[in-house]
C-alpha positions as CSV (number, residue, x, y, z in Angstrom):
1,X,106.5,54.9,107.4
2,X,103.1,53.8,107.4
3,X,101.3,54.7,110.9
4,X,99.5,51.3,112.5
5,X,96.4,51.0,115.0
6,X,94.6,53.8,116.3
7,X,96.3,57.1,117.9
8,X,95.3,59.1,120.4
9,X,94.8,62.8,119.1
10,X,92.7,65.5,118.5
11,X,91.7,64.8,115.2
12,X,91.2,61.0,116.1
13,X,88.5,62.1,118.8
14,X,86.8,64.4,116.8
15,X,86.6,61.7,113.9
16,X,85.2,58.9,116.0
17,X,82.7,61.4,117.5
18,X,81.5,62.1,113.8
19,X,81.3,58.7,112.4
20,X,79.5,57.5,115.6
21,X,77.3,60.2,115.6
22,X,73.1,59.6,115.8
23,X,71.1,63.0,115.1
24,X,68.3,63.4,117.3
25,X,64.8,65.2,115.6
26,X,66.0,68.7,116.7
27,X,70.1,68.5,115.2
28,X,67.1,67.0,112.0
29,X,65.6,70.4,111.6
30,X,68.8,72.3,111.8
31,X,70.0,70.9,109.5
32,X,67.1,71.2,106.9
33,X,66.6,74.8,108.1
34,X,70.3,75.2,107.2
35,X,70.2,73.4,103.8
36,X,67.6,76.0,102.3
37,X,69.1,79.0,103.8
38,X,72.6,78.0,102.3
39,X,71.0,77.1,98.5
40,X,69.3,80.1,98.6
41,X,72.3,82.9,99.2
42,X,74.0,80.2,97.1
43,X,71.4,81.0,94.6
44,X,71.5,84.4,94.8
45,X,75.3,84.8,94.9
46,X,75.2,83.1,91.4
47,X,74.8,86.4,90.3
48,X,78.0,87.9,91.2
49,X,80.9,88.6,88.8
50,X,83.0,86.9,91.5
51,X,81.5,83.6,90.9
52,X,82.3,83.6,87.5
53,X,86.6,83.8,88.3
54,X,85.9,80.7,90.4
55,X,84.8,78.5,87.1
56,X,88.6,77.3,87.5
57,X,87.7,76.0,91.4
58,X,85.6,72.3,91.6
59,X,81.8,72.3,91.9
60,X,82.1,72.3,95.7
61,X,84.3,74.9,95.4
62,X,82.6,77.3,93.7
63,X,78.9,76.6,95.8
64,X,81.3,77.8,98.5
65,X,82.2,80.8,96.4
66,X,78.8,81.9,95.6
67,X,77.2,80.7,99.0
68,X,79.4,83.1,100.5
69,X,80.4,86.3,98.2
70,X,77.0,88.1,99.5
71,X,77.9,87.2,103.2
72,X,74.2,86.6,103.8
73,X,75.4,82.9,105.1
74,X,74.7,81.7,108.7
75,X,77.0,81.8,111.8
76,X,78.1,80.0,114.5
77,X,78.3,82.5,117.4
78,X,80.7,81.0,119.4
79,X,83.7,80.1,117.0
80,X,83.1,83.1,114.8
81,X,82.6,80.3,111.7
82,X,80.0,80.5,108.6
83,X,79.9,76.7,109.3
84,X,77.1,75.8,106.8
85,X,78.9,77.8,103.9
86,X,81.7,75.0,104.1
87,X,80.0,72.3,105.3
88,X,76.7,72.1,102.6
89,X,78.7,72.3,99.5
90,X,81.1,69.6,101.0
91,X,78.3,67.5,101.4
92,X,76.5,67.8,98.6
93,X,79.6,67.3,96.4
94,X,80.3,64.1,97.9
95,X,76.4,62.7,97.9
96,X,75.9,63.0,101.7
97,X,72.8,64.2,103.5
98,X,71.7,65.6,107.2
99,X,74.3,63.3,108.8
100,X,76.9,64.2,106.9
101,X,76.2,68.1,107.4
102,X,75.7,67.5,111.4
103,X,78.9,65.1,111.9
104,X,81.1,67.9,110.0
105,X,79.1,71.2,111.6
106,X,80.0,69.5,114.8
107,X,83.4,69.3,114.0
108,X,84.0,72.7,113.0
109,X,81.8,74.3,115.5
110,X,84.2,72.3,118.2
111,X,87.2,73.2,116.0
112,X,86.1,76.9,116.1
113,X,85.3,76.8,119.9
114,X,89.3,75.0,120.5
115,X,91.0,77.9,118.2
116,X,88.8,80.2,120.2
117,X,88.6,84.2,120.3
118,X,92.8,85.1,120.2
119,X,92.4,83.3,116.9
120,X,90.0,85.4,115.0
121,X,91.1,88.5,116.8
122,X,94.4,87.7,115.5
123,X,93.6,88.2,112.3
124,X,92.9,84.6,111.0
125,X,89.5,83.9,109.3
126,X,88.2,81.2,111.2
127,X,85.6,79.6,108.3
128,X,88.9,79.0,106.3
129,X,91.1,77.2,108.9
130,X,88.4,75.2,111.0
131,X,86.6,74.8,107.3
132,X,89.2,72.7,105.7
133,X,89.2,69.9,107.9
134,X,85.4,70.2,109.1
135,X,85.0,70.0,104.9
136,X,87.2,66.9,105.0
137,X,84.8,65.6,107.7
138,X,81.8,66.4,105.5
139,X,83.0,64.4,102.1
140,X,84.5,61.4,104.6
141,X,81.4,60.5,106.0
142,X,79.5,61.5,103.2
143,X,81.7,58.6,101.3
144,X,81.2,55.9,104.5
145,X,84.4,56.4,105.6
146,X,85.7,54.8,109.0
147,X,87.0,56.8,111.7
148,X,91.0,56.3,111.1
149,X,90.5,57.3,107.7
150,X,88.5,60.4,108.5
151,X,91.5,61.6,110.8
152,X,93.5,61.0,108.4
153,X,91.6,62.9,106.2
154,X,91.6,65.9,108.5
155,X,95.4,65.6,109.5
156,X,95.7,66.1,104.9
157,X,93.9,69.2,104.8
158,X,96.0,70.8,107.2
159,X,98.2,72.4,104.8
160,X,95.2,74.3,102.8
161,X,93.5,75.0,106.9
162,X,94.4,79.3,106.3
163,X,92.7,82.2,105.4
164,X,93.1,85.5,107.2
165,X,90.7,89.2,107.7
166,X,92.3,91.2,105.4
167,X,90.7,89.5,102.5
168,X,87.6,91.0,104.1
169,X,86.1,93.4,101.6
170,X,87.3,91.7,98.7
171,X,87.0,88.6,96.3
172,X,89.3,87.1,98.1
173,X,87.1,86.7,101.2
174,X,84.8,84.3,99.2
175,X,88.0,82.6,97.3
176,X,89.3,81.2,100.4
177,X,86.0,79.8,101.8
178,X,86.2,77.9,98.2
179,X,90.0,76.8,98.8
180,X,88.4,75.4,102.5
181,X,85.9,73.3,100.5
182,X,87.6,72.0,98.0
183,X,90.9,71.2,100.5
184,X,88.4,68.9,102.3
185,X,87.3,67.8,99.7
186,X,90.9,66.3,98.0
187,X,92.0,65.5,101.3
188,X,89.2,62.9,101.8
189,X,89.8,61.1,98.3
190,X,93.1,60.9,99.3
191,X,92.1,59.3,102.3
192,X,89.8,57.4,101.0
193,X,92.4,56.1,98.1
194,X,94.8,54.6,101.1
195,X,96.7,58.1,101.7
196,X,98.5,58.0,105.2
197,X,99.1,61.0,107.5
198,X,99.5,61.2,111.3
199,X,96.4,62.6,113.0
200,X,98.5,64.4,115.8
201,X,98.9,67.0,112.7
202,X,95.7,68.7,113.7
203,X,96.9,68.8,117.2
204,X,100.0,70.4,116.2
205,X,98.6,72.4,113.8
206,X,95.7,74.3,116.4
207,X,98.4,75.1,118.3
208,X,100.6,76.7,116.4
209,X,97.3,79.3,115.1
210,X,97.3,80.1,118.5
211,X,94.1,77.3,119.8
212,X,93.9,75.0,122.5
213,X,93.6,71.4,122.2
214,X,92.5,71.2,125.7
215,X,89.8,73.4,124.9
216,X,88.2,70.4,122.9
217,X,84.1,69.8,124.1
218,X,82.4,66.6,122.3
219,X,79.5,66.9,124.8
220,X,75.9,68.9,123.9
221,X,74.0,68.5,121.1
222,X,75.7,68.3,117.4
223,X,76.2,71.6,116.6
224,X,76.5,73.7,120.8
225,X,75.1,77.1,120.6
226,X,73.0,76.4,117.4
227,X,73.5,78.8,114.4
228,X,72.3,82.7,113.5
229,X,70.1,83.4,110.7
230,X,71.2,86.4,109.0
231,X,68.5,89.1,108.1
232,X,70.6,91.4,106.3
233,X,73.2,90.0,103.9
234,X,76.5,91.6,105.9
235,X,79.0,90.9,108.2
236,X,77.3,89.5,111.1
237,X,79.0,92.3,113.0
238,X,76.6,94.6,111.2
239,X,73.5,92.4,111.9
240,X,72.9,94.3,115.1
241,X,73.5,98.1,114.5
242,X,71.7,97.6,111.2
243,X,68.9,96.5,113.8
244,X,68.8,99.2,116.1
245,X,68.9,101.9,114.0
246,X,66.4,100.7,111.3
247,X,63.7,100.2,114.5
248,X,65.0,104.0,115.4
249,X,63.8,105.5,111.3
250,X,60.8,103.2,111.7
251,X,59.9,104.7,114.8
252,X,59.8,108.1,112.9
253,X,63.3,109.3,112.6
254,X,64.5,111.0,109.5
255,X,68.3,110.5,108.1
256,X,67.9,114.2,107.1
257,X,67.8,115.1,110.6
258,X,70.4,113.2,111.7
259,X,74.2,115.3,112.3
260,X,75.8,112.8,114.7
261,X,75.5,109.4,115.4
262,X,77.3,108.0,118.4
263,X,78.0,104.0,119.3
264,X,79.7,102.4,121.9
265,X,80.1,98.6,121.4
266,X,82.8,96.2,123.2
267,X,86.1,96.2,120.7
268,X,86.2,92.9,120.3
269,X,82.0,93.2,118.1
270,X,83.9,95.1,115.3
271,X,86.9,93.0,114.9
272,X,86.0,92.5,111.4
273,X,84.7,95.5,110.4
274,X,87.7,97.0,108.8
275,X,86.6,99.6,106.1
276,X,86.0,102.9,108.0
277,X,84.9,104.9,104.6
278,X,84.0,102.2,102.2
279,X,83.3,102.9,98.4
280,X,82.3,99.5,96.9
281,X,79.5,96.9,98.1
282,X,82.0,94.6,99.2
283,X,83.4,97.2,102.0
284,X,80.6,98.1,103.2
285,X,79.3,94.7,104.2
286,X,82.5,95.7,107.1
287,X,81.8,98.8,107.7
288,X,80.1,99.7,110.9
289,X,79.5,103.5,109.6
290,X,77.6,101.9,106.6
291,X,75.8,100.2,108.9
292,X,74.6,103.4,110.4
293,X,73.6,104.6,106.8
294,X,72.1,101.6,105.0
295,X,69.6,101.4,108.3
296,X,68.9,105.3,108.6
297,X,68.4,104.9,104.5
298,X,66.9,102.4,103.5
299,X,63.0,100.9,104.5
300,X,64.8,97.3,103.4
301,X,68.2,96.4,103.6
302,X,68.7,94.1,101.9
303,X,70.7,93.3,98.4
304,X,70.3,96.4,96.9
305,X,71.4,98.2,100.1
306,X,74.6,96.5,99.9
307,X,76.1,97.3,95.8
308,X,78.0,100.1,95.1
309,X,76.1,102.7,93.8
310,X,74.2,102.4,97.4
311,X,77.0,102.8,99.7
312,X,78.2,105.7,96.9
313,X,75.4,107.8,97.7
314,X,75.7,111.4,98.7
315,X,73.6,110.6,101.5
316,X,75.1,107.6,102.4
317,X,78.1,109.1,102.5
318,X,77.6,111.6,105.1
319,X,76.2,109.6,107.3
320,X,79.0,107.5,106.8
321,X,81.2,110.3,108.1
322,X,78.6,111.6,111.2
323,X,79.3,108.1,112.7
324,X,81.1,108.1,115.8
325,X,82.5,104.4,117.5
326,X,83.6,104.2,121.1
327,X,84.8,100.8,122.0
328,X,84.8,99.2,125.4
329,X,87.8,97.2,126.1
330,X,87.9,93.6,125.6
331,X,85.0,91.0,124.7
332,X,85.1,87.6,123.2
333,X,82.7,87.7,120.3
334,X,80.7,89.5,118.0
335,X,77.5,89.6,120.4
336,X,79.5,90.9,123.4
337,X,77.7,92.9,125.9
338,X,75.5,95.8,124.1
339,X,75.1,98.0,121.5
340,X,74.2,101.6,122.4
341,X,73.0,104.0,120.2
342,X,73.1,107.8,120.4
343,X,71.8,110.2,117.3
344,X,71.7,113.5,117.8
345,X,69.5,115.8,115.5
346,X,69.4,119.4,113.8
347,X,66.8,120.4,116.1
348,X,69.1,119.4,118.9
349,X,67.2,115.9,120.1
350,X,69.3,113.1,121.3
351,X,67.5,109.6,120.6
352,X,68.5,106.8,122.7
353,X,68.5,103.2,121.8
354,X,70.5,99.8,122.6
355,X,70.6,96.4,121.5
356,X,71.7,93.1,122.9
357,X,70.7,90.3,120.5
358,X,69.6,91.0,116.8
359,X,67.1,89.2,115.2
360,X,67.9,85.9,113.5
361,X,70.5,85.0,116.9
362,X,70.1,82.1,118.1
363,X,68.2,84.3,121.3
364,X,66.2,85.5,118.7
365,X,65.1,83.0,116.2
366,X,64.1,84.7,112.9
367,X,60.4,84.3,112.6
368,X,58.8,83.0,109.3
369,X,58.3,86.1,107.8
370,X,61.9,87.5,108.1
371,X,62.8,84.0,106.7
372,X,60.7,84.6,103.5
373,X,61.4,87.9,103.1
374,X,65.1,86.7,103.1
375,X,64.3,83.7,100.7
376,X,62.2,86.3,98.5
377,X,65.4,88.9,98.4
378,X,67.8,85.8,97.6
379,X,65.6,84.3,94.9
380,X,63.9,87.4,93.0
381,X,66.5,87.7,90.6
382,X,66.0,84.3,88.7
383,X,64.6,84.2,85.8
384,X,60.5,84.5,85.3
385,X,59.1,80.7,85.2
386,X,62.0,79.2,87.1
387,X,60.5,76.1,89.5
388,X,62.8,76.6,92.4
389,X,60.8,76.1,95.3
390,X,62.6,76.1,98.6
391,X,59.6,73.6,100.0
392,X,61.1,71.2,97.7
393,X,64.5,71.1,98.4
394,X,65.9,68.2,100.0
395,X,69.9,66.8,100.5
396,X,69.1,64.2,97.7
397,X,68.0,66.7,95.3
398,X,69.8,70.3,96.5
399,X,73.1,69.4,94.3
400,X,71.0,69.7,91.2
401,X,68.8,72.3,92.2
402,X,72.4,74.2,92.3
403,X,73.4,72.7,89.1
404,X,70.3,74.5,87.5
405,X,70.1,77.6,89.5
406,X,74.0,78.5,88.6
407,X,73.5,77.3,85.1
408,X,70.6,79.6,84.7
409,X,72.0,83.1,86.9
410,X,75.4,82.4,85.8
411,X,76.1,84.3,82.7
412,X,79.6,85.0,80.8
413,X,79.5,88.8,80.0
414,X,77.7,89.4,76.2
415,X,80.1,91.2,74.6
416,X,81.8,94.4,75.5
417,X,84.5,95.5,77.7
418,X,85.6,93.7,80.7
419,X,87.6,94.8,83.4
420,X,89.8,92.0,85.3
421,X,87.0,89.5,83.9
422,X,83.8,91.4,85.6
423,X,81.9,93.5,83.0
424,X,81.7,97.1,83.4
């Protein structure tokens, strides 16, 4: 039974809000800032093994893949969602531009917002299920779709809107940003090729992950709250103890020194940090103790902080294990209350330090020289003579700046053993 006329529902709301929608100057240079932070770590994350199992995803796909393996992607704060990790590639797959990216950012940040806290704390990995239809939203207006078919579209990718924490630490974490992407991405072709579906899906569907359709804001500007630049390529859980303690060792004080290092965070800032003694590069992008080690360690943390070998250190590892966490019930994101910081040292000192917002937040813009020293970590791995200059990149000519970045980085092993399809 084909539906007829307009219904009211959530996804119906949040699609007329999108096609309707007029950026002003300032969503404009969000939007560009967010384009070349995206292609870079996209860039970057070319390099990693992972990005060559998800040759078998679509192109959008695998962007998401490689835009988000490194976790160095930005954040909306309030709905706990890498929103430009889903929302570029979708774009840029389906020939959009800065509308396109705001109209479907808007979506998932409002998404985000209506699945809310008990969502991610559950367990569910928010990027994944308010990515699919926010990516659905991205290739529909991308494509001039009208606002029925754009709910439609949304009420299609339903079935593919999952993803959960445990993949954290793991390939799959990146995987299922790519399934997001590319379940947008079919379900507005479908749409777009006279597919029908009933919009009240959504509603249904938010409600059974444990959201509120009530909880729905169109109101602000197109993407509330803004995003968070990440300095460090981590868990944005990590972004602020990785702060504190790297001002502590440049202040003067030695990892050496250090015995005992004690934090006390609300619980709900380390709901995703669930590798306690991690061994690989993955893990300890969620590991709070690495955090602790990588700071007190390292004068830059930044991609080579974050690979195996470096969280396999000797040193590393006893840090690792002189890390103490207190937690202070409740919270409701991952920049709940403060961050304090105790170390105490062989010679008996105890140094005192705390934290509320860590650079790159929204409270804290990054300033221009954390952004290129970020751009310069992301991109200093391409080949000598490459032209890829960030200045340059636009939403008309991103898609094949990727296309030639990933062509170039992207290289099937030469020969030898492999191991489950990474060499060794």
């Amino acid at each position: 039974m084909r539906l007829v006329g307009a219904v009211t529902s959530l996804a119906g709301d949040l699609a007329r809000w999108a096609h309707d929608l007029e950026p002003d100057a300032a969503d404009i240079a969000l939007a560009q800032r967010s384009l070349v932070d995206t292609i870079a770590v996209t860039i970057a994350g070319g390099a990693h093994p992972v990005t060559q199992i998800a040759a078998e995803l679509s192109e959008g796909g695998r962007w998401a893949v490689a835009g988000h393996v490194l976790d160095f992607d930005d954040l909306h704060m309030q709905s706990t969602t890498h929103i430009s990790v889903v929302v570029v590639p979708a774009v840029l797959a389906s020939g959009g531009g800065a509308r396109a990216y705001l109209a479907a950012a808007g979506v998932m940040a409002r998404l985000g917002n209506a699945l809310g806290w008990n969502h991610y704390s559950a367990g569910w990995h928010a990027t994944c299920t308010a990515g699919a239809p926010a990516a659905a939203v991205a290739a529909g207006v991308a494509m001039g779709l009208g606002p029925q078919e754009i709910a439609t579209a949304m009420a299609l990718s339903v079935p593919g809107a999952g993803g959960v924490q445990r993949a954290f630490g793991t390939d799959a974490k990146s995987l299922q940003v790519g399934f997001a992407v590319e379940t947008g991405l079919r379900a507005a072709r479908l749409a777009a090729a006279g597919a029908q579906a009933d919009p009240r899906a959504v509603d249904d569907w938010l409600t059974l992950v444990g959201g509120s359709p009530e909880a729905l804001d169109l109101s602000g500007p197109a993407v509330p709250g803004g995003l968070a630049i990440k300095i460090y390529p981590a868990c944005y859980a990590l972004q602020r103890p990785i702060s504190a303690l790297a001002a502590l060792a440049a202040d003067g004080l030695e990892s050496s020194a250090v015995t005992r290092v004690v934090l006390r965070t609300p619980e709900a800032t380390v709901a995703p940090l669930i590798h306690h003694r991690p061994q690989t590069g993955l893990q300890g992008k969620f590991s709070i103790e690495y955090a602790v080690a990588t700071a007190l360690l390292d004068d830059f943390q930044g991609f080579d902080s974050f690979t195996d070998s470096a969280v396999q250190r000797p040193d590393a590892q006893r840090l690792v294990e002189s890390v103490e966490v207190s937690l202070d019930p409740g919270g409701v994101w991952l920049l709940d209350g403060e961050l304090g910081v105790e170390v105490h040292t062989r010679a008996g000192d105890i140094v005192h330090t705390s934290q509320r917002y860590p650079p790159g937040s929204p409270e804290r813009p990054a300033t221009g020289a954390e952004m290129l020293a970020k751009l310069g970590d992301c991109l200093t791995h391409l080949p000598a003579g490459s032209r890829i200059d960030p200045k340059t990149w636009t939403w008309a000519n991103s898609a094949d700046v990727l296309r030639s970045a990933l062509g170039t980085v992207v290289q099937p092993p030469a020969g030898g053993k492999e191991l489950h399809g990474r060499p060794q």
